[in-house]
C-alpha positions in Angstrom: -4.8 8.5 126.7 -1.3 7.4 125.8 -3.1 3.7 124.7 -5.8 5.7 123.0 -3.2 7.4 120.7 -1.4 4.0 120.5 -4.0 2.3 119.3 -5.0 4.8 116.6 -1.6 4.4 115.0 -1.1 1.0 114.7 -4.4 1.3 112.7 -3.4 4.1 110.5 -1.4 1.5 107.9 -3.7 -1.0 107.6 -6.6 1.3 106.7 -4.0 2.3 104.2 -3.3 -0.8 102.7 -6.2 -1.2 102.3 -6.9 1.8 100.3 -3.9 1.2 98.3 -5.1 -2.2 97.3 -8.5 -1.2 96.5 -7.3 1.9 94.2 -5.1 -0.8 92.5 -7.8 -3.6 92.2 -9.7 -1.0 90.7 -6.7 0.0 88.4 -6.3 -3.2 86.8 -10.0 -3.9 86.2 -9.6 -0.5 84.4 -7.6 -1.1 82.2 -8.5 -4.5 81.5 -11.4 -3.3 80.6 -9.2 -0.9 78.3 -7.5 -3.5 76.5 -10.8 -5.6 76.1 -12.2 -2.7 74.6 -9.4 -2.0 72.3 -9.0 -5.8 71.3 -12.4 -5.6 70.1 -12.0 -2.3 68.7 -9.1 -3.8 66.7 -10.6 -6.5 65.6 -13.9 -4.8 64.2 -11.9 -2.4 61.9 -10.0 -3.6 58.6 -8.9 -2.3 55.6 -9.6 -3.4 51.8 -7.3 -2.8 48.9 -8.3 -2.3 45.7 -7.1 -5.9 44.3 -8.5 -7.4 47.2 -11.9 -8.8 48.1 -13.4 -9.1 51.5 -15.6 -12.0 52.4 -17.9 -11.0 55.6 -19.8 -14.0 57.3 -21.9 -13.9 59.7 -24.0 -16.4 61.5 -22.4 -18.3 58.3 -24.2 -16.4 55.4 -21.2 -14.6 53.8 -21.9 -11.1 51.9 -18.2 -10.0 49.7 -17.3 -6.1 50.1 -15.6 -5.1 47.2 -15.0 -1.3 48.0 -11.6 -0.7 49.1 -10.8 1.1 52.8 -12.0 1.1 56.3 -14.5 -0.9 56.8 -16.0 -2.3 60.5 -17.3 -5.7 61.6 -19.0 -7.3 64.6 -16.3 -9.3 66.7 -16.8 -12.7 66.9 -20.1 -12.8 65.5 -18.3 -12.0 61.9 -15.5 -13.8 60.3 -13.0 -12.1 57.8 -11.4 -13.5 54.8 -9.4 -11.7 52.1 -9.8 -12.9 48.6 -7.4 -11.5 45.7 -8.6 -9.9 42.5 -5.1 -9.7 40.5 -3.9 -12.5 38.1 -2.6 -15.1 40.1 -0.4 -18.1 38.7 1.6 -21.8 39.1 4.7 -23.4 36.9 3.7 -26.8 35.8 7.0 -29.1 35.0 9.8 -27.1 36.9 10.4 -24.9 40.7 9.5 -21.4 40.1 11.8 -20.7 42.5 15.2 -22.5 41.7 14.3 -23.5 38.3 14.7 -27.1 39.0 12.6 -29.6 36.5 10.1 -32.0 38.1 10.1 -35.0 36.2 7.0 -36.5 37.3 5.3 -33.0 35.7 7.3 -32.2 33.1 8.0 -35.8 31.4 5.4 -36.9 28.7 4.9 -39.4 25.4 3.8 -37.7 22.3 1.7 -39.6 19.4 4.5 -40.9 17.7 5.6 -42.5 20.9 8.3 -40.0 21.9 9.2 -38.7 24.9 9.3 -35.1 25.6 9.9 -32.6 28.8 7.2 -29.9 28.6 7.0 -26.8 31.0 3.6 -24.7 31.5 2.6 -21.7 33.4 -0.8 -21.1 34.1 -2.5 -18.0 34.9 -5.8 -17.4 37.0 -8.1 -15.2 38.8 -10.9 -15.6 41.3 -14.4 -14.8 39.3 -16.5 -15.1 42.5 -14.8 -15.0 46.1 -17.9 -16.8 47.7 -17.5 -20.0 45.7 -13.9 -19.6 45.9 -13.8 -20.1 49.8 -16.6 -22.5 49.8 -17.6 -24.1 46.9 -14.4 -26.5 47.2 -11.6 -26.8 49.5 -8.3 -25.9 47.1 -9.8 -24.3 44.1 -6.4 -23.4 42.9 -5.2 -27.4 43.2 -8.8 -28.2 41.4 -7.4 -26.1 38.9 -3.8 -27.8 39.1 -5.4 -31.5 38.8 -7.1 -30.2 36.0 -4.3 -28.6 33.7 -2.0 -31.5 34.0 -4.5 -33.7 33.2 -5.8 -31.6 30.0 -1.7 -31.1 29.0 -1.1 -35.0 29.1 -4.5 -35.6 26.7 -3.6 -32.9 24.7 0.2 -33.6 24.5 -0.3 -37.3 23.8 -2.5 -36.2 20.5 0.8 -34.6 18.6 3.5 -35.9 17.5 7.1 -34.4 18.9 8.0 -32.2 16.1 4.7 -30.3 16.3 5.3 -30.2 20.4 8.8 -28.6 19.9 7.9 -26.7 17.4 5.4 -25.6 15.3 2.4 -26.8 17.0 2.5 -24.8 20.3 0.2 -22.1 19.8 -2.8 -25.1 18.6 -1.7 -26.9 21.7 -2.0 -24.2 24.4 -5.3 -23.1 22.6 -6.7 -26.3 22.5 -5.6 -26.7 26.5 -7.1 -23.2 27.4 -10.5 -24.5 25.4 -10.8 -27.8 28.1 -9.9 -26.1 30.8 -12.4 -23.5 30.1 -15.1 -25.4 29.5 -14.5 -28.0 33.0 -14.2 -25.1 35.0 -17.8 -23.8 34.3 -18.5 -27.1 34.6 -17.4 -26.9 38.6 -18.3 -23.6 39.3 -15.5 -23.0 41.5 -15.1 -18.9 41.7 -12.3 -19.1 39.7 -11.1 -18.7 35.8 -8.2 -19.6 33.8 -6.6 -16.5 31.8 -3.6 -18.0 30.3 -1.7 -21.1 29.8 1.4 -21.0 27.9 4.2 -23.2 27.1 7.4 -22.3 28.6 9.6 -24.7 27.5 9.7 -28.2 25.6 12.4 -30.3 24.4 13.2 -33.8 24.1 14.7 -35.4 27.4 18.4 -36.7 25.9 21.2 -34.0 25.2 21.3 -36.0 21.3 17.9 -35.4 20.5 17.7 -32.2 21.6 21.1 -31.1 19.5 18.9 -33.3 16.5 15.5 -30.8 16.9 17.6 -27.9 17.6 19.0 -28.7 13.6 15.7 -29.3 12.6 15.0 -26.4 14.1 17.5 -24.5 12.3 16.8 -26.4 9.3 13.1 -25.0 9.4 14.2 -21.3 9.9 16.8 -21.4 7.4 14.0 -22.4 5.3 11.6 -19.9 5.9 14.1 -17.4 5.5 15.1 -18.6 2.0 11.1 -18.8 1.1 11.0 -14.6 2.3 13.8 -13.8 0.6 12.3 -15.3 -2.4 9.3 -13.9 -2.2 10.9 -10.7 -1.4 13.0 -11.1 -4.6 9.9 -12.0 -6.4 8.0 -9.2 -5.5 10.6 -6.3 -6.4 11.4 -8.3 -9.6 7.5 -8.6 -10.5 7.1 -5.1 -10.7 10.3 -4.1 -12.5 9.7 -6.7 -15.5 6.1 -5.4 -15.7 7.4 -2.2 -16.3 10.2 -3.1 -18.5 7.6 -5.0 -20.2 5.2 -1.9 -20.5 8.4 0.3 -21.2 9.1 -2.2 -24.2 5.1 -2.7 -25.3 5.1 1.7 -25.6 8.5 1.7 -27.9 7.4 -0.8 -30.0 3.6 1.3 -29.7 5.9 4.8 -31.2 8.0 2.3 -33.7 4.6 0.7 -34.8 3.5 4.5 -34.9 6.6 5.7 -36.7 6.5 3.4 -39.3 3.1 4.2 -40.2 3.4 7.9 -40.6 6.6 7.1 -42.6 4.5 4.6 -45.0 1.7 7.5 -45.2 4.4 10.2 -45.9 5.8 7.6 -48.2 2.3 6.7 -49.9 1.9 10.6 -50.5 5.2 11.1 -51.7 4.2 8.5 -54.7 0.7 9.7 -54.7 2.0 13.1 -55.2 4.8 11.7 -58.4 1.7 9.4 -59.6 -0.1 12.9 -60.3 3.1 14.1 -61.7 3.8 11.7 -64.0 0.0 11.4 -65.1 1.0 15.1 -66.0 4.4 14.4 -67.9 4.7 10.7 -68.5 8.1 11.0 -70.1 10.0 13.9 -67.7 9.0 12.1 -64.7 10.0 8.9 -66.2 13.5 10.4 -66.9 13.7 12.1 -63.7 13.4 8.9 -61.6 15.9 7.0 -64.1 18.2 9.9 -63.3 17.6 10.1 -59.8 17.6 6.1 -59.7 21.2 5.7 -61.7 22.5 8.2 -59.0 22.1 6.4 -56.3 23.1 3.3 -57.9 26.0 4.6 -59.9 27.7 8.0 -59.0 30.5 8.2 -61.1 28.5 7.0 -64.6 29.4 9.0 -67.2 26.5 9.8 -69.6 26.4 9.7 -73.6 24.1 11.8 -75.4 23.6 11.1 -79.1 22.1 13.7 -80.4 19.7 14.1 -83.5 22.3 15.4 -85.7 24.4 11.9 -85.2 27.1 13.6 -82.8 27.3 12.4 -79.2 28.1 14.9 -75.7 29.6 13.3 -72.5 28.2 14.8 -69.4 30.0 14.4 -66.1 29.5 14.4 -63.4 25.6 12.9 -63.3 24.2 16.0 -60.9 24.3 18.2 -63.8 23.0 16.4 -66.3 20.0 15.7 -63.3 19.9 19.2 -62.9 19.4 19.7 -66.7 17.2 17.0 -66.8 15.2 18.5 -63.9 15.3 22.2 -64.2 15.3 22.4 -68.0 12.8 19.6 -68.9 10.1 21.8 -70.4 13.2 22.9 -73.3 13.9 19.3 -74.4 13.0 18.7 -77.6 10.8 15.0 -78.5 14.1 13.8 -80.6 16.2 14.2 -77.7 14.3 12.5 -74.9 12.7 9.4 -77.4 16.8 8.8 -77.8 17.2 9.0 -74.0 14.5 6.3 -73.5 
């Protein structure tokens, strides 16, 4: 009895033991299988943005998902890529991040055989992600290749003035228009938005003070052409009015003159009549009227018919007697006047 009872508890702890190590066998393939399932879980969800494209391939035929948010995918069996949709870009000629200029991008020879340092920045985004991630494998150095090659021809077709300063906006249009036209040539996914000229000047600290008073030179002429112009166009105006102002007095003198002619023309019209009337009394009234004017302190000797002679002064009355009184004169008197 006493080995029976012995026995049975020496093989109480193995039995469980082996309980234990069962219960935790089976604990670990639990939650392996937990984290399997949550690895794959994890990688079959991702999330989209909106400036973002999604490239889904499976069994390698890629579909793009343009939709932003969660979407799901097979593990394994499908491969994720991102692809942006915002405007990407890349200096040409200096570091974008300390500044610094690269020489062997920045240094080129113009068409008068001068050199000249010449920073770009170039602007892209991605047309089509498919081709983008297949079609070639750097799109974005294709693109690189490409820009410096196109800047060199282009650059090498001006001469230096024209590169440092007037001629930029032809250049980077003319540029943009190569690039263009190569890169629908390659059919790469992507498209060039913008090039633009960020800096250029000549590579010597002289010749850059020399273009910089060029420069100046060019301004300071402009500005004397607009301030011209400007004085031109606000003394324009004012001499066509002073002009018009000038043409409309002469217009009322012209006018004036006229009606005093006419009034003149019928003040003698209307004397002609007169005198057609009385010959003699006008003819004495103008002599009176005439010796006035010409002589205002005459004195004025009348003979008279009997022989004696009459002094009359001063010469308004003798006008006025002349005037007033004319119908009273007798033949004698005014035949001795005359």
């Amino acid at each position: 009895m006493f080995k029976k009872n012995r026995q049975q508890t020496y093989e109480q702890p193995g039995d469980k033991g082996r309980q234990l190590a069962s219960k935790a066998g089976k604990s670990a393939v639990l939650v392996i299988i937990v984290m399997i399932a949550v690895y794959l879980l994890m990688g079959s969800i991702y999330s989209l943005k909106e400036n973002e494209y999604a490239v889904i391939t499976t069994f390698g035929v890629p579909g793009v998902v343009e939709e932003p948010g969660i979407h799901f995918k097979v593990p394994y069996m499908q491969q994720l890529s991102k692809v942006p949709k915002t405007i990407n870009g890349f200096p040409i000629g200096y570091d974008s991040v300390t500044g610094e200029t690269k020489a062997s991008e920045s240094f080129m020879i113009t068409r008068d055989y001068n050199f000249v340092n010449v920073d770009f920045y170039v602007e892209y985004k991605v047309t089509d992600p498919t081709k983008y991630l297949y079609a070639s494998e750097d799109p974005v150095g294709i693109l690189k290749n490409l820009t410096q090659s196109y800047i060199r021809d282009t650059i090498g077709l001006y001469d230096v003035d024209s590169v440092i300063t007037t001629g930029k906006s032809e250049i980077q249009a003319s540029i943009k228009d190569k690039i263009v036209d190569r890169l629908e040539e390659e059919d790469i996914g992507i498209q060039l938005v913008r090039i633009t000229i960020q800096d250029a000047e000549p590579p010597t600290a002289e010749v850059i003070d020399a273009f910089k008073n060029v420069e100046n030179a060019k301004q300071g002429k402009e500005t004397s052409i607009n301030k011209a112009n400007q004085k031109r166009n606000e003394d324009i105006p004012a001499a066509r009015a002073q002009a018009d102002e000038t043409i409309k007095t002469a217009e009322a003198m012209a006018q004036e003159r006229v009606n005093e002619a006419k009034g003149q023309t019928a003040r003698l019209n209307e004397i002609y009549a007169e005198y057609q009337k009385y010959p003699l009394i006008t003819k004495q009234r103008m002599f009176y009227e005439t010796m006035e004017e010409i002589i205002p302190d005459m004195k004025v000797i009348i003979e008279r018919s009997d022989g004696t002679t009459q002094t009359m002064l001063p010469l308004e009355s003798f006008a006025d007697f002349g005037t007033d009184k004319s119908d009273n004169i007798e033949p004698e008197t005014t035949g001795g006047l005359e």
